[in-house]
N, C-alpha and C positions, 0 to 999 in steps of 0.2 A: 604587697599588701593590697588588698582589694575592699575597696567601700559594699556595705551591706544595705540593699534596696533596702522600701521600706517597706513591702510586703514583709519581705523574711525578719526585719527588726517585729514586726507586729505579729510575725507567726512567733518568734523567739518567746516573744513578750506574755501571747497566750500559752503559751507551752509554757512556760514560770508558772503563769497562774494556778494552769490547770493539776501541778504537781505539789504547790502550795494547799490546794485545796483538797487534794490527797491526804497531805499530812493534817489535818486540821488545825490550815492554819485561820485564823478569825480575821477576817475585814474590819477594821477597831474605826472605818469610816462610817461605818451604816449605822440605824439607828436603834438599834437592838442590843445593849449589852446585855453577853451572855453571864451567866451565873459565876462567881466566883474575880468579876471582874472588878474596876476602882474606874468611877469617871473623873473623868479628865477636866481641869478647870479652865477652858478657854482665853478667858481674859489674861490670865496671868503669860497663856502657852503667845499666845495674840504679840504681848509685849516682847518677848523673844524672838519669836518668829512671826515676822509680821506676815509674812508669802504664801501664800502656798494653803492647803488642804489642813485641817488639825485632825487628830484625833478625836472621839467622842467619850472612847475608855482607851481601859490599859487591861491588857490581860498578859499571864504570863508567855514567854517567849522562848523555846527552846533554842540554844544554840551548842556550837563546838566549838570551844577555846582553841583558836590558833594557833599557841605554843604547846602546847602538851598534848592536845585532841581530846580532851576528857568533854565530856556531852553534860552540860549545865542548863539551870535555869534563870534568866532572866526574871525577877519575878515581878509582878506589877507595881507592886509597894517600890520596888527599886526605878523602877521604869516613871515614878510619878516624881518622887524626892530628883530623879538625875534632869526631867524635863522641867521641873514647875521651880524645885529647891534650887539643885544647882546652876539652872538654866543654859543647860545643854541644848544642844541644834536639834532641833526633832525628828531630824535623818539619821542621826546616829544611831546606833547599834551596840550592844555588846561583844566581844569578841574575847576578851580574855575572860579565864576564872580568877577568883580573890587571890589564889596565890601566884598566878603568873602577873596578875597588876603590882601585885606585891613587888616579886622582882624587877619586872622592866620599872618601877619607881626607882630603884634602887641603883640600876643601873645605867637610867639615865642621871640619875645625880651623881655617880661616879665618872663620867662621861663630863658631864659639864664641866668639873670638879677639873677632870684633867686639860679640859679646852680652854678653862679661865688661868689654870698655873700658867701653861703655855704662850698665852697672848701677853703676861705676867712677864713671862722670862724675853719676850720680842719686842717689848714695851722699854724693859731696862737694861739692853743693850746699848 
């Protein structure tokens, strides 16, 4: 396995960009929100995450649900409640759709379910 200069990490990096910006995806750093967008409340984002760069909005986010591949929307309403409400990390991302969060909830509680009987049954021998 071979370490990658840091030219080619930054040709990488621009190449992302420039394929992001193909698809229209929106810079949510700059200070121009575009239409259809929800600004972002800072102070609250601040208290979570204190590090790093915030957002200014939110706009919607296309993605593809990694278990099923079905092509969804992120929408920004969801994108505000998951950063501001929930106080989610502000790197994160979406990756499932509703009914594959659905499942893997389910099945990691089935999962658990069986890791607690287990240490259950290692405990009372």
């Amino acid at each position: 396995m071979f370490k990658k200069s840091g030219l080619q990490k930054r040709r990488e990096i621009k190449a992302a960009r420039a394929e992001k910006a193909r698809h229209g995806v929106v810079d949510v750093y700059c200070d121009v929100a575009p239409k259809g967008s929800l600004l972002a409340d800072k102070k609250t984002l601040r208290k979570v995450n204190p590090l790093g760069p915030l957002p200014n909005f939110y706009v919607d986010r296309h993605f593809e649900c990694k278990d099923c591949g079905s092509d969804e929307i992120w929408t920004a309403k969801q994108q505000k409640w998951w950063y501001e409400v929930a106080k989610g990390c502000i790197s994160s991302v979406a990756v499932r759709c509703r009914s594959c969060r659905h499942k893997e909830k389910i099945r990691k509680a089935e999962s658990r379910k069986v890791h607690l009987v287990g240490l259950e049954k290692k405990h009372n021998k």
